[in-house]
C-alpha positions in Angstrom: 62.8 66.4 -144.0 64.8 63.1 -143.1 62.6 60.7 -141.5 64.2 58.6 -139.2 64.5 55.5 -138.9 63.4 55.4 -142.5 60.3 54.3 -144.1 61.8 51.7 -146.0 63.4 50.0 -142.1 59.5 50.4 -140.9 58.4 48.3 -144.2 60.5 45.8 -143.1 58.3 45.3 -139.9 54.9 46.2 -141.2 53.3 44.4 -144.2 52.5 47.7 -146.2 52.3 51.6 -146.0 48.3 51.6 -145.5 49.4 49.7 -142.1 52.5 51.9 -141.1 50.4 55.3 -141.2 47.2 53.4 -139.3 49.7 52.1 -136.7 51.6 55.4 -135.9 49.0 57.9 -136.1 46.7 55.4 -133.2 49.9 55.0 -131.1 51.1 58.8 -131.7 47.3 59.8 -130.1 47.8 57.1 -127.6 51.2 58.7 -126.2 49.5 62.2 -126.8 46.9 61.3 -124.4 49.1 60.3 -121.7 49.9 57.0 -122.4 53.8 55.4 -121.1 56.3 56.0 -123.9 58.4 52.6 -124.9 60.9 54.1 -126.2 64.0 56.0 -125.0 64.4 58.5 -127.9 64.5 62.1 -126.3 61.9 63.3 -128.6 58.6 65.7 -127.6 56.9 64.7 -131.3 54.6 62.0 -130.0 54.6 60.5 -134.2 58.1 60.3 -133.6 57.6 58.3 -130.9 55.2 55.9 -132.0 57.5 55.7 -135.1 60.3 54.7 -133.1 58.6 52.4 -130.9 57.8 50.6 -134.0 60.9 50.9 -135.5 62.1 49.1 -132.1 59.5 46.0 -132.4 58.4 47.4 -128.9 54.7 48.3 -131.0 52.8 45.2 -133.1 49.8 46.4 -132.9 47.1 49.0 -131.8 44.0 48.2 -129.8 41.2 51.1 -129.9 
């Protein structure tokens, strides 16, 4: 499966891979839930979603 953008683009954004999973899988269950999608991807995965919003800087970090 090709990830995209790729994880080594997302590295470049977050300090390390511990961060990148924590990150997307709190903002993938935010947009799940309902939350506003930042992003303009056409996409119904809500990881890819909250990988893309990272990708775009649009996501720093994740509040419970």
């Amino acid at each position: 499966m090709m990830v995209k953008p790729a994880v080594t683009e997302l590295l470049k954004i977050v300090p390390d891979r511990y961060s990148l999973v924590i990150m997307t899988s709190k903002r993938a269950r935010q947009i799940a839930s309902g939350a506003t999608v930042l992003t303009g991807v056409d996409e119904k995965s809500a990881v890819t979603l909250a990988v893309n919003e990272i990708s775009e800087g649009k996501v720093t970090e994740i509040e419970e």
